[in-house]
Each structure stands twice: as structure tokens, then as C-alpha cells.
N, C-alpha and C positions, 0 to 999 in steps of 0.2 A: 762588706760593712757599709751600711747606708743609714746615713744622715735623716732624719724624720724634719719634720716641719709639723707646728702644733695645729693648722688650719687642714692642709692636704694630706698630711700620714707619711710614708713610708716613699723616698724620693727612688722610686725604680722603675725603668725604663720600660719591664711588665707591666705597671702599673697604671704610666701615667702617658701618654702623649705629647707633654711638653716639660721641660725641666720646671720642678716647683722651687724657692726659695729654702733650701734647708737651716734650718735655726740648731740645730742641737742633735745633741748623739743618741739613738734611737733607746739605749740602757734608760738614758732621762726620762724618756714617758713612759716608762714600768714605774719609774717613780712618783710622776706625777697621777698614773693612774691609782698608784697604792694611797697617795693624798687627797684626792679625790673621794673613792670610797670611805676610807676614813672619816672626812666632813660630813659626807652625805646620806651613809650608811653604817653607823657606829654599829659593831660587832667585836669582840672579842677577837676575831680571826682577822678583821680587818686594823683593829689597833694592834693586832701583833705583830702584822705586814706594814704596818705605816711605820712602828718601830725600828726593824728589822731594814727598811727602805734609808729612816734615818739616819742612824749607825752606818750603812752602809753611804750614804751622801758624805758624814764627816772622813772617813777614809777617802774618799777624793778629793779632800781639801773643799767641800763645797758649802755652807754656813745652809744649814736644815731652815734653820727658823727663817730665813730672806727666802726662803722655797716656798716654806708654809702659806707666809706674810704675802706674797706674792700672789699666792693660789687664792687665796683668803681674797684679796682684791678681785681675782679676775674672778670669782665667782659670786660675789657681792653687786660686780659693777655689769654684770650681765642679768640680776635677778634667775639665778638657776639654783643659790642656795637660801634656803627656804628656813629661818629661823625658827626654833622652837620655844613657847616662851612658857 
């Protein structure tokens, strides 16, 4: 079981040559990639996973919307997502 980090990925000794920082548990960026698509790629199949991602966040005790709101910034304050108007 290995720890990811949102900058270098996947903290494995295969992987990397020096220990990276790990932030979080590697299950969280299946979620954040399913919020991700969801913003940037609305699809049907995509809001069913972003749903489905949700529901499965509150079972860990983990508040969805400060995930969203969250993601929402880091992709506002990077210019990566692209308003539609």
C-alpha cells in the first residue's frame, strides 16, 4: 500500500530514486481524477463516476463539496480549466 503525492505520483522505490513527499492515500487520486474529468469533460459516464466517487468520499467521513471546492481552486488558480460561457 503506497502513499501518492499529487506533484510525483506513486511513492515507490521502483519508481523513484529518492523518497518523494507523500500527501495522501493513493484510493484519493481515483477521486480526484473522477473530479477532474467531471469539470473538464462532462459526459454522462463521467458525472456517474464523479457521483459514484462522491457517495463513496461521504462513507469515509470525508465532506465531497471541500474536495470539489478545493479542486475548483487548484484548477482556476492554474488556468487549466477553461470556462465555458
Amino acid at each position: 500500500n503506497y502513499l501518492v503525492s499529487g506533484i510525483h505520483g506513486i511513492n515507490s522505490p521502483v519508481l523513484h530514486d529518492f523518497p518523494i513527499i507523500e500527501e495522501y492515500d493513493g484510493i484519493l487520486d481515483e477521486a480526484r481524477v473522477a473530479i477532474h474529468e467531471w469539470l473538464t469533460r462532462p459526459s454522462i459516464f463521467n458525472t456517474l463516476k464523479f457521483i459514484g466517487w462522491m457517495f463513496w468520499l461521504v462513507t469515509q467521513k470525508i465532506n465531497p463539496i471541500s474536495v470539489l471546492i478545493s479542486h475548483i481552486r487548484v484548477l482556476n488558480k492554474n488556468i487549466i480549466y477553461k470556462r465555458v460561457r
